[in-house]
Each structure stands twice: as C-alpha cells, then as structure tokens.
C-alpha positions in Angstrom: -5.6 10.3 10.6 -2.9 11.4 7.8 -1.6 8.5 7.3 -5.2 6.6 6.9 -6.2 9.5 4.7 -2.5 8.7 2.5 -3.6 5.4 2.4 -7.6 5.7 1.0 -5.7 8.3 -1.5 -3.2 6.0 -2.9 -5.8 3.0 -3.5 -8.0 5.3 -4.9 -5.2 6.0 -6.9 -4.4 2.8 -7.8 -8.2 2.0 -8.5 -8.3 5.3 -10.9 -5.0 3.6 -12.9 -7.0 0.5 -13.2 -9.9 2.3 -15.2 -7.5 3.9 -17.5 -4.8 1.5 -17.9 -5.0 -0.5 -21.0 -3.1 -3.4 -19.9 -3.8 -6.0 -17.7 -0.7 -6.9 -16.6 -0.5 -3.4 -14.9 -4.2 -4.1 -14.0 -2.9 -7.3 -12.2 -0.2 -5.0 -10.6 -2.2 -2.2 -9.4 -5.1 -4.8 -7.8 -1.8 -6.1 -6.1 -0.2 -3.2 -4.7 -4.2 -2.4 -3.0 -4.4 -6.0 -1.4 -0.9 -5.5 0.3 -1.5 -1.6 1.6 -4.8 -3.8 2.9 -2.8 -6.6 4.4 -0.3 -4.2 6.2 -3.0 -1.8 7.1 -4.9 -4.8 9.2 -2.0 -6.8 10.3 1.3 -4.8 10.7 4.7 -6.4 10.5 2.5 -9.7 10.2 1.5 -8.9 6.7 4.7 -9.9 5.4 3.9 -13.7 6.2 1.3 -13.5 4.2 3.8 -14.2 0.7 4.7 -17.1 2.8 1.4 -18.4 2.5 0.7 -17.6 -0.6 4.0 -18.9 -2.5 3.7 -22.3 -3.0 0.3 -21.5 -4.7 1.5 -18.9 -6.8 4.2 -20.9 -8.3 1.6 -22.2 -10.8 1.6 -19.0 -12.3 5.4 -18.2 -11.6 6.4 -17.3 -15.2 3.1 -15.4 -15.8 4.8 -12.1 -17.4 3.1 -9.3 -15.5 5.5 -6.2 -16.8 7.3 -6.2 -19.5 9.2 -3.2 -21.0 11.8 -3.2 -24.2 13.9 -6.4 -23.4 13.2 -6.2 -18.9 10.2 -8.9 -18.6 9.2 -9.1 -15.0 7.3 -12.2 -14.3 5.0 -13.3 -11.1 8.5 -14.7 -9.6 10.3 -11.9 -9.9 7.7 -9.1 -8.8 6.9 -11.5 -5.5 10.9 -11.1 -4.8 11.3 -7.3 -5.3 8.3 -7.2 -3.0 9.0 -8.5 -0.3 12.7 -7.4 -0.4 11.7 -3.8 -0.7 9.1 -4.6 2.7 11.8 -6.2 4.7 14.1 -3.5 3.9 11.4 -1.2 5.9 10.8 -4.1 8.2 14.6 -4.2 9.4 14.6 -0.5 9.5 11.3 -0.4 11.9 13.3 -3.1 14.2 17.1 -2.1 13.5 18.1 -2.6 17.0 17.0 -5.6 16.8 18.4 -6.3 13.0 21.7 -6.2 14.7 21.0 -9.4 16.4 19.9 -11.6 13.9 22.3 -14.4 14.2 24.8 -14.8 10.2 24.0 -11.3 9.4 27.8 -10.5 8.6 28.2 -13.5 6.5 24.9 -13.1 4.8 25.3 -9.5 3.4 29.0 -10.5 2.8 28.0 -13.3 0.0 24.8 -10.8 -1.3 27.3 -7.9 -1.9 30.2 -10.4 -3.4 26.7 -11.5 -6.1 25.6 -8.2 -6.5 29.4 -6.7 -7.7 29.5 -9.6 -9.8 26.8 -8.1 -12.2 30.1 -5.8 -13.5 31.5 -8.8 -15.6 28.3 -11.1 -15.6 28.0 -12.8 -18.5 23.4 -12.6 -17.6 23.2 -9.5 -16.2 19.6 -9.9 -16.0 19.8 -13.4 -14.2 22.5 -11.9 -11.9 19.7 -9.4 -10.9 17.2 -11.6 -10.4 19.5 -14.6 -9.0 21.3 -12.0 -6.2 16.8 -10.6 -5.6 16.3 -14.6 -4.1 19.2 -14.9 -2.0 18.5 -11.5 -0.5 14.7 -13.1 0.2 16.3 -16.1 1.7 17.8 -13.5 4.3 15.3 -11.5 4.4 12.5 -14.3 5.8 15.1 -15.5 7.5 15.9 -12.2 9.5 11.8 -11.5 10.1 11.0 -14.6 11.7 13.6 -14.1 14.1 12.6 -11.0 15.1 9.0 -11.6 15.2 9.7 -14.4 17.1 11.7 -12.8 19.7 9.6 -10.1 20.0 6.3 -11.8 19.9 7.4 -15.4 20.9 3.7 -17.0 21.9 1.5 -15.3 19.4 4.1 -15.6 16.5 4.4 -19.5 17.5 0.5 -20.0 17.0 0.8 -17.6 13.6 3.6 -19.7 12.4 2.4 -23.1 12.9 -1.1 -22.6 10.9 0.5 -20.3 8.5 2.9 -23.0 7.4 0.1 -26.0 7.9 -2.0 -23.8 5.6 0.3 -22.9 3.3 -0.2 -26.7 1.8 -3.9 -26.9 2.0 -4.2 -26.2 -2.4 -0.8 -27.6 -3.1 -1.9 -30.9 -1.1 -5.4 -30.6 -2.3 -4.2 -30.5 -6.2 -2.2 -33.2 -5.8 -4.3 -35.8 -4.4 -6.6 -34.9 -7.3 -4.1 -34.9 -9.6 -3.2 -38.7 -7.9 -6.8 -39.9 -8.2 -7.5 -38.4 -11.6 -4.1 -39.6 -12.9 -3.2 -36.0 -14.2 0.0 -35.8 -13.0 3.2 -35.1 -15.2 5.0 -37.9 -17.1 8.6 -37.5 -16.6 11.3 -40.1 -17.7 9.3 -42.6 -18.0 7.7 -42.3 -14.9 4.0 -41.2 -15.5 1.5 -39.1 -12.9 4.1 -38.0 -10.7 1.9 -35.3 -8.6 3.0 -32.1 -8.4 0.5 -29.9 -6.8 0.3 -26.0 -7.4 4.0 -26.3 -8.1 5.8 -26.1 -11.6 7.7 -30.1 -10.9 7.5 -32.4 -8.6 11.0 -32.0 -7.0 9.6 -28.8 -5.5 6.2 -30.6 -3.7 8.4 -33.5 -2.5 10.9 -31.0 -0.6 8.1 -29.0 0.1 6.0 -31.9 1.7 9.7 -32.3 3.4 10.6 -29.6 5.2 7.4 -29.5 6.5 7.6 -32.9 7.6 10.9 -32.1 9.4 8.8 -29.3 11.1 5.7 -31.8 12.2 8.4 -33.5 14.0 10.2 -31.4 15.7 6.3 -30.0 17.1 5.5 -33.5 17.8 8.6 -34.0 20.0 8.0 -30.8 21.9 4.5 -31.7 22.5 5.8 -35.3 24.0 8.0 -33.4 26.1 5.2 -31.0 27.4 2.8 -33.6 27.7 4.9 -35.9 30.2 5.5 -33.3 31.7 2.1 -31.8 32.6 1.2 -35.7 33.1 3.0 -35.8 36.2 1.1 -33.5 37.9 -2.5 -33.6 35.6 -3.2 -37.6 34.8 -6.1 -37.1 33.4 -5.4 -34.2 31.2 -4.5 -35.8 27.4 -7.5 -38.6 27.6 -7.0 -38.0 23.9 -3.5 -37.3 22.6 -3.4 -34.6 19.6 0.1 -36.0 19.1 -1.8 -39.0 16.9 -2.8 -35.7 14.8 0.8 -35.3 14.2 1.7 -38.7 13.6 -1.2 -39.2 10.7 0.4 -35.5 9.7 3.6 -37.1 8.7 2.6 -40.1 7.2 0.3 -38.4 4.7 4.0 -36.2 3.9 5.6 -39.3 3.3 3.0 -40.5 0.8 2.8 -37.7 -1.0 6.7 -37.6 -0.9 6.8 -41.1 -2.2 4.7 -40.4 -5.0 6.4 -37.4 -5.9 8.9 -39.9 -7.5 11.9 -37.7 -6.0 14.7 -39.7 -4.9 16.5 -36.9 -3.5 13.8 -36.2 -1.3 13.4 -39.9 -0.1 17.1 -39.6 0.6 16.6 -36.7 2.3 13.8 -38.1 4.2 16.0 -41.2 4.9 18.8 -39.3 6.3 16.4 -37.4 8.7 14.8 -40.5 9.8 17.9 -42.4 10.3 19.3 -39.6 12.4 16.3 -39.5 14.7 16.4 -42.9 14.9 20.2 -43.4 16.0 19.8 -41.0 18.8 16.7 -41.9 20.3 16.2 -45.5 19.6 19.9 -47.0 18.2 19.2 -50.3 18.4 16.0 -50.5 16.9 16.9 -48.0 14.1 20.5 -50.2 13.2 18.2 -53.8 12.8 15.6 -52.1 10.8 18.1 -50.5 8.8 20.4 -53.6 8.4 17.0 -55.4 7.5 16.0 -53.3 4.6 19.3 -53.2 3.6 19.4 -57.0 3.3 15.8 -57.0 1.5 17.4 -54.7 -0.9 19.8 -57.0 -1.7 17.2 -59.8 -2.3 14.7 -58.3 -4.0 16.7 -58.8 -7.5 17.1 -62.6 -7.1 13.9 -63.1 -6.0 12.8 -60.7 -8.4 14.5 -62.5 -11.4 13.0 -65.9 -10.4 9.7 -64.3 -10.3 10.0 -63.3 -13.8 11.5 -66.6 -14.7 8.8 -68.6 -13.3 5.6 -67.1 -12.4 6.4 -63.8 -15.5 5.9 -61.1 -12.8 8.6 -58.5 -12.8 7.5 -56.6 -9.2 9.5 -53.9 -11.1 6.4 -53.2 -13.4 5.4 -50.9 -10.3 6.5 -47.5 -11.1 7.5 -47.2 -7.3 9.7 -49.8 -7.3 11.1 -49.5 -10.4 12.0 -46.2 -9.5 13.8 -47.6 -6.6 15.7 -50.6 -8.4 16.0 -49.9 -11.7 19.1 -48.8 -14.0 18.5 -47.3 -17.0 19.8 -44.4 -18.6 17.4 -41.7 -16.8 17.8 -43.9 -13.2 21.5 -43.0 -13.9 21.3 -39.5 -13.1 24.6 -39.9 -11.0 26.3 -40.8 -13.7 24.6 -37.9 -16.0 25.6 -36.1 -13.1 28.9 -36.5 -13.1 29.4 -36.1 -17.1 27.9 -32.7 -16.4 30.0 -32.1 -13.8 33.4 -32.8 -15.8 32.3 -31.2 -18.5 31.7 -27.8 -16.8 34.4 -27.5 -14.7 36.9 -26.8 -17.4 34.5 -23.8 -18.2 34.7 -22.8 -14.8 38.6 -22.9 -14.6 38.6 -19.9 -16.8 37.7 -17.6 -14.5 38.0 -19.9 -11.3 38.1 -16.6 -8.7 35.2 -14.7 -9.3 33.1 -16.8 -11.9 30.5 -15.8 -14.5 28.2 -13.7 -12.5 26.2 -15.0 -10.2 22.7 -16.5 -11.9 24.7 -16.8 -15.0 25.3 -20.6 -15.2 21.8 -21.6 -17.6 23.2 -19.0 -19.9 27.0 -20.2 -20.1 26.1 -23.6 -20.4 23.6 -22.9 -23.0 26.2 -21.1 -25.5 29.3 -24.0 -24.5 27.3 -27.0 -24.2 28.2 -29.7 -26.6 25.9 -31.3 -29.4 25.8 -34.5 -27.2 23.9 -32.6 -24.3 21.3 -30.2 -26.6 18.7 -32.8 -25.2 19.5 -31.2 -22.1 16.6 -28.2 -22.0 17.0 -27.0 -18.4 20.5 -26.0 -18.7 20.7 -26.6 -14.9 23.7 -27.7 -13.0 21.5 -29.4 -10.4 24.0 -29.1 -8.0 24.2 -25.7 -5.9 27.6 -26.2 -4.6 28.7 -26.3 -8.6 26.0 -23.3 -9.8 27.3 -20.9 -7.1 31.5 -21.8 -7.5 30.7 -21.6 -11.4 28.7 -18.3 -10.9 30.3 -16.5 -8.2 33.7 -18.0 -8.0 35.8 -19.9 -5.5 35.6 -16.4 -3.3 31.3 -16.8 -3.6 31.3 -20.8 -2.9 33.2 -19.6 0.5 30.9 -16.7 1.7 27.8 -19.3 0.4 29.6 -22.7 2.3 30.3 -20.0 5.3 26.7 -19.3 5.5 26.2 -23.0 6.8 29.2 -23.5 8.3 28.3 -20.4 10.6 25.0 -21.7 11.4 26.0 -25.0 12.0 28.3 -23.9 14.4 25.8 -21.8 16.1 23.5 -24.5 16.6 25.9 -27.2 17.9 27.1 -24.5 20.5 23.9 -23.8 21.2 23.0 -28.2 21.6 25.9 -28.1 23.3 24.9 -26.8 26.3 21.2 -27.1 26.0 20.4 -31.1 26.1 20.6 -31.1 22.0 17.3 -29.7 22.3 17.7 -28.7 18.5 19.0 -31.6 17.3 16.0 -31.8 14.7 16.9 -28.2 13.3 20.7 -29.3 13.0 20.1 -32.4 11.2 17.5 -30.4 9.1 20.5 -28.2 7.7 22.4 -31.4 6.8 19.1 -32.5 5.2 19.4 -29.6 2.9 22.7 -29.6 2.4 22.4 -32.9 0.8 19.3 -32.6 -1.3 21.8 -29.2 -2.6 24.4 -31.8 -3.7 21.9 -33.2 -6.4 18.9 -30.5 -6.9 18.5 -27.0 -7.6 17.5 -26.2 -4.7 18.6 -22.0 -5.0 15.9 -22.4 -7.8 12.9 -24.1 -6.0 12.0 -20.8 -4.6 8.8 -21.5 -2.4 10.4 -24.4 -1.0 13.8 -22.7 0.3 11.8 -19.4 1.7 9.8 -22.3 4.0 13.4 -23.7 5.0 14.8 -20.4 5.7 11.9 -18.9 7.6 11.6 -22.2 9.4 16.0 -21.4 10.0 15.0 -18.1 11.0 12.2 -19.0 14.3 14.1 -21.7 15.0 17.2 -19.2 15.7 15.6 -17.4 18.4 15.9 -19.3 20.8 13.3 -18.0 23.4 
C-alpha cells in the first residue's frame, strides 16, 4: 500500500510540475515520466518492451529537442536511451542471478567500459556520451529478452511475436501511403523512396529486414510443428496459417524493394541464398546461375531495345537502380575514396582512436574541399567508425562481440540439428549490411536485431 501511495504521490507530482512549468519540453517530459510509472505499475518487467514498440514510430520525431540546458541539448533519441538504460540497470538488478547468465556479458561490458574511458581524450565528448548510451541499449535489450525469455518462455514467445508484428503497423501504414501518394523522399536521383515513420529509407528497409529474417525463422518452426502434429491429427491444419507467413514476407520484400536500399537487397540476397543452399541446393544454384545469366543480358538486350524500338527498360527507377553506373550508383567507389582518405587520420592515434562517437566531428574539421558536399559526415561503415573512434583495442572488443556469439551459436548448431541456422546467418546478415551502412546509427532497427539476438539466445 506504500508503494501504491509513493506512486499516486509522484504523478501527482509530476502533474502539479506540468501546471507550473513554463516549458513544454519539460511538459512533454513530465507527461512521459507518468505514462512509464503507468506502464510498469500494470505490466512489470514487461513494460520495458513497450520502447520496443514504440521506437520505430518515434524516430519521426528523433531530433525533437525535449531538454536543453546551456550547450547539453537532449533530444527524443537521447532521452529514450537514458531511459531505458537507467530501467534495465534496475531490471538486471531485480534478476542478478540470472544477469550472470546472459550469454557475451564479459565481452559486452569489456567494449562499453573501453567507449566510456575514451570520453578522457575524445575529441566529441558529448557524442562519446551519447554514442557509448546506444551501445549500452544494444546490451541492455539484448540481456532482457534473454531473461524474460528464460524465465517466462511461453508467455514471453506470444508477447514477443505481436510486439514485434506490431511494432510496424504505422511505419508500414506510412509507407504504403507515402507509395500511393508519391510522397516519399527524392534521393540521388531516385524519387518516392518510402520511408515510413523513419528519418531515411535505409532504416525501413533493414527494419522490414530483420523482421523478415524473423517471419522465417517462425514459419519454419511452425512447418516443423505442423508435420509433426500431422502425423498423429490429419485433419488438424485444413487451413494452414503458414500461407499467413508466406504473404508476411512477400509484402517485406516489396516494401524492401521500394525502399531503393541495395544494402538491404544484398542483405536479403545473402539470407535467401543461404536458406536456399541448405534446404533446397539444387534448385537454389539454377535459379541463381539463371538470374545471373539474365543479368548479364539484360544490357545487350537492353541497348538493342533502345537502338530499335527507343525503350531504355532502365527508365524504371527499379531497374535503374539495379543496373545503372553513375556517379551516385558508384557508392563503392565513393566508398572507398572515403575510406583512403580517413585512414591516414586514423593512423594518428591508431591504439585508442578519437573517442568513441567522435568520427562526424573529426571528419567534419579534416575533410577536404572536394568532399564539403558530403553533409552526413558519416563513415558508413561500422567496422571503420568504431577502429577510427575507439581504436584498434575498441574494433577488437566490438569484432569480439560477434565473434563470441558466432561461436556460441555454431556450438550450440553443432550439436542441435543446426536448429538455428536462421539466427546464425542472420548475424552474418548484419555483419554485411555493417560493411556499407551505419548501422550503430539506425537506432530502432539494431534494438529489433539485438532483442531478436537476445530471445533467440535462450535457448529453452
């Protein structure tokens, strides 16, 4: 009865501030703070999940300055992250036996501690503070859905599933509106590419991704439950839910597609190709040798349509994006001038780096004349962003973090049937997209991957 009494007191409290308060950012604060004591009062531990399914939404309004004091501006982004690492810090106190357990916990803190004494020669300190915030949250979810899975394994697979399916009811909604009512943004050359409720539409495409990735691996543990239940029940699945599943996926693969994100059509490539290869090889090797071979047509036949009948097929925004070379479809190339042009900046201090989060910054005050055009400052590469940051000691804590759980998982397939193949090939998934993306910056994307890490762990 205290502690309910504590709690009516301290929104009353809050409401009170609101009155009085003359700004609304600390309005929009205060009506925050109230909905979470609500959330944790009605569900518990569960609450938590609840920024899971909020986040991709809320990226719309991720640089929406809600605080701001002197020269410390704390935007939605950041207030979201010191959230929910300040609740999972009392989460993983609540459940510190079984904290102990959670599988790359050594590693993990290892590389957030090496980020976090890097703020004493940072050349961002603020960036470093907010940079070293995200990867603890990448921990963080991962850590919770592992326990709450192995604690709660049936109830927390139902939560999970629906959470994550309707965690891209608005994103998917705003997109196909924004498809239909050709309001999506005009990048490169490439107009209405659909973004959703998130800032670009690199983070809807490996949003639509990983969930994809996630469809699957449900759809193939429902095949396996179904035969098996079939065997003894014939008449049980007179209508299969796993054509649910099926039209699931291929609505993420349009929306991936006209996303206009090659890296996650790669992605998606590589995932499909590995699925294919181990459970249908032969098939998968003369579809892929087939494409492969009308890849290599389409440009003479292509040239002779143009020639003859003057239709260039490459007018389609699709396939131009597919087959064309100009200086934006280049980006490897852009890539790699960025690339050679940093490291020499990097081999100044080649150890310990910059301070982690500090690359935009460095880049910004080093950066030729010839690359001004370049506004994101971005390395789109994480390997590159965390050695330059963090140093050669940071890129192998950050590598070690994958290497660990790679290890863990093919161990784990090793002597369980490859049962999760799907979530191995998903790391390799990531780890390519990481190669060409910022994907330590797509924040509501990699806080689905690492939750979806995290209850896949537990193996239960």
């Amino acid at each position: 009865m205290n502690k309910l009494t504590f709690t009516q007191g301290l929104i009353a409290a809050l409401l009170i501030f609101t009155i009085f308060n003359p700004t609304t950012s600390g309005d929009i604060l205060a009506f925050l703070a109230i909905v979470i004591i609500v959330l944790y009062k009605l569900f518990g531990d569960y609450a938590l999940l609840a920024l899971l399914l909020a986040r991709p939404t809320m990226d719309y309004w991720r640089d929406y300055v809600i605080f701001s004091y002197n020269a410390i501006h704390i935007n939605m982004n950041a207030a979201v992250s010191v959230l929910l690492l300040l609740w999972s810090i009392v989460f993983f106190y609540k459940h510190l036996s079984e904290f102990k357990k959670v599988p790359l916990l050594a590693i993990w803190i290892a590389f957030i501690l090496w980020c976090s004494a890097s703020l004493f020669w940072s050349y961002d300190k603020m960036a470093t503070i907010t940079e070293t915030l995200k990867g603890a949250n990448l921990f963080a979810l991962f850590g919770m859905s592992y326990i709450l899975r192995q604690k709660h394994h049936e109830f927390f697979d139902k939560t999970f599933f629906w959470l994550f399916i309707s965690a891209g009811i608005l994103p998917f909604m705003a997109a196909i509106y924004q498809f239909i009512s050709k309001t999506g943004m005009d990048i490169d050359g490439t107009p209405n590419r659909i973004y959703g409720t998130f800032a670009h539409p690199n983070i809807l495409a490996t949003f639509s991704l990983i969930l994809f990735i996630f469809l699957f691996q449900k759809y193939h543990n429902y095949l396996q439950h179904a035969t098996r239940l079939i065997k003894f029940k014939p008449n049980l699945f007179k209508e299969s839910k796993g054509e649910l599943y099926i039209l699931a996926m291929i609505f993420l693969a349009i929306i991936i597609a006209l996303t206009y994100t090659r890296i996650a059509w790669i992605g998606l490539t590589i995932f499909l190709l590995a699925i294919g290869l181990r459970y249908a090889r032969e098939k998968t090797l003369i579809f892929t040798a087939s494409i492969l071979v009308l890849y290599g047509l389409f440009f003479p036949i292509n040239y002779w349509m143009e020639s003859n009948l003057n239709i260039n097929l490459q007018q389609n925004h699709l396939i131009a994006r597919l087959t064309s070379r100009n200086m934006e479809a280049d980006s490897i190339s852009w890539r790699a001038d960025l690339f050679n042009k940093v490291i020499p900046l990097w081999t100044k201090h080649p150890l310990i780096g910059y301070g982690y989060g500090s690359f935009a910054k460095v880049w910004d005050d080093n950066k030729g004349v010839e690359n001004i055009w370049d506004s994101t400052s971005e390395a789109h590469n994480d390997y590159l962003k965390v050695g330059f940051e963090s140093g050669l000691v940071g890129l192998a804590l950050y590598l070690g973090i994958f290497t660990n759980l790679i290890y863990h998982e093919i161990k784990f397939g090793q002597k369980n049937a490859w049962t999760n193949f799907v979530f191995i090939v998903s790391i390799f998934v990531y780890l390519t997209l990481s190669a060409s993306d910022n994907m330590l910056h797509h924040t509501p994307v990699i806080w689905w991957w690492w939750a979806v890490w995290g209850y896949w762990s537990a193996k239960v």
